[in-house]
N, C-alpha and C positions, 0 to 999 in steps of 0.2 A: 568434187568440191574439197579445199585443201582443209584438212583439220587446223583446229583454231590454236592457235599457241596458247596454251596455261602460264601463267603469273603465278610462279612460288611465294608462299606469304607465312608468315606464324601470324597466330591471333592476334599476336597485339598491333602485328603490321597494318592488316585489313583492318580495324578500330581502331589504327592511327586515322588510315587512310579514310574511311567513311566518316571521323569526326572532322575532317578537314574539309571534304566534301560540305557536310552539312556547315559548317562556317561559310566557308565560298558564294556558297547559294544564298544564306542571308545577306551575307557582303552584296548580292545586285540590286534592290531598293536601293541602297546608299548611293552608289556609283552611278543610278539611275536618275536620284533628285543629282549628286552634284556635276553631270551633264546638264540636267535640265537648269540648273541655278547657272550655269556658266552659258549656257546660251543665252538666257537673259541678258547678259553681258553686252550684247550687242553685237559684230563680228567674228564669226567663229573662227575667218582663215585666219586669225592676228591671235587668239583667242587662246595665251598656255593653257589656262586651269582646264579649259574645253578640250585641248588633246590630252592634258594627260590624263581627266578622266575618262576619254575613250581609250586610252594605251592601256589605262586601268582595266577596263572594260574588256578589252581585248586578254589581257594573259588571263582573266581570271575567269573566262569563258574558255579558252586554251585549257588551264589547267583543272577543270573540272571536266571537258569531256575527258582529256587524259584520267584521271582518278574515275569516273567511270568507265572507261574501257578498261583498266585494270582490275578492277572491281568484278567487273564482268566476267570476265579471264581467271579473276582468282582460284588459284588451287591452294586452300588452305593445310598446310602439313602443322601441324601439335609437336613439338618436339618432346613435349616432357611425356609423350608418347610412345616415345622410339626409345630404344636398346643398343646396346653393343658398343664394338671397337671397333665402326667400320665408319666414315666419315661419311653424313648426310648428307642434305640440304637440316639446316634447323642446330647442325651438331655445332658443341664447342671446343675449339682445338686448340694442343697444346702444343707447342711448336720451339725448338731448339734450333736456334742457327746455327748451322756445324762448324761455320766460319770463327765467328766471332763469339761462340759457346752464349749467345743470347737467349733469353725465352720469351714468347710472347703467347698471349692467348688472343684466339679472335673466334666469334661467332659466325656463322652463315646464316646470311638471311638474305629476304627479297630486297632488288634493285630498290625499292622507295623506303626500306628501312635500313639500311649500309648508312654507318656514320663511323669511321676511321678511328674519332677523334672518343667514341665510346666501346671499340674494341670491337664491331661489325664493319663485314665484309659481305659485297654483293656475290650471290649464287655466280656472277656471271663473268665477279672478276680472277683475273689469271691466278692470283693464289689459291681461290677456292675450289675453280677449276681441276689446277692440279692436286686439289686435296680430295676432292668427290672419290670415294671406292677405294681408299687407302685405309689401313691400319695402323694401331701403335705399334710403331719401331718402324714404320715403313719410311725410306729417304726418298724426298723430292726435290730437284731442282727445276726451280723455276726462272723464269725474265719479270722482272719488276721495272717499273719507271725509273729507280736509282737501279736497276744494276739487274746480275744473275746473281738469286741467290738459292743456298742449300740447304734444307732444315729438315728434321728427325720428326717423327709425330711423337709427342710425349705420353700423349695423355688427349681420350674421346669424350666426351658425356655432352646426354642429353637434359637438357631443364623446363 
């Protein structure tokens, strides 16, 4: 039997991810009367408000079995746990573009907690990738969506 693949998560991940769960599952009462208020309606096959609450219906039963099969999976890592100058899963990395002499920090964390736009990056994307098991002062290049790029590890810590 194939071992189960483990879901990397920090704590706040999996207590993003179980508060959303439990929203979802309240959300099916609602979606449940307004199917049932739209069949009233009379015609269901003419009937928008009736598909889109089964469309509704539909992702938010989708995304609840998903958020429990992760859940399930989860392998919770603590990063304000962990030590050193060796890049984890959980770690925050400092990074120097050798090119264009930029810095950037980004965090590692699980696929459902990666938000770009607040400094996290998915365990599973290419730069993290290539960050896993390196040290400071260690060079990596990498292939990004815009481009190859080259950067220094600056600076590890864990929070």
């Amino acid at each position: 039997m194939p071992e189960v693949e483990k879901v990397p998560m920090t704590p706040q991940g999996a207590q993003k991810s179980r508060e959303e769960l439990v929203r979802l599952k309240e959300e099916r009462p609602r979606i449940s009367r307004d199917i049932e208020t739209a069949r009233e309606h009379g015609d269901i096959s003419e009937n928008a408000e009736y598909h889109a609450a089964k469309e509704r219906q539909g992702m938010v039963e989708a995304r609840i079995k998903d958020l429990e099969d992760k859940l399930s999976r989860a392998e919770i890592i603590d990063p304000s746990r962990l030590t050193g100058t060796r890049v984890r899963f959980g770690a925050t990395v400092g990074l120097l573009n050798i090119d264009t002499e930029e810095e950037v920090t980004y965090r590692i964390v699980g696929a459902e907690e990666a938000d770009l736009s607040q400094g996290t990056i998915s365990i599973s994307a290419p730069l993290a990738r290539a960050l896993i098991g390196k040290e400071i002062g260690d060079e990596i290049s990498v292939t990004l969506p815009v481009g190859r790029r080259k950067y220094e590890i600056t600076n590890v810590h864990y929070v």
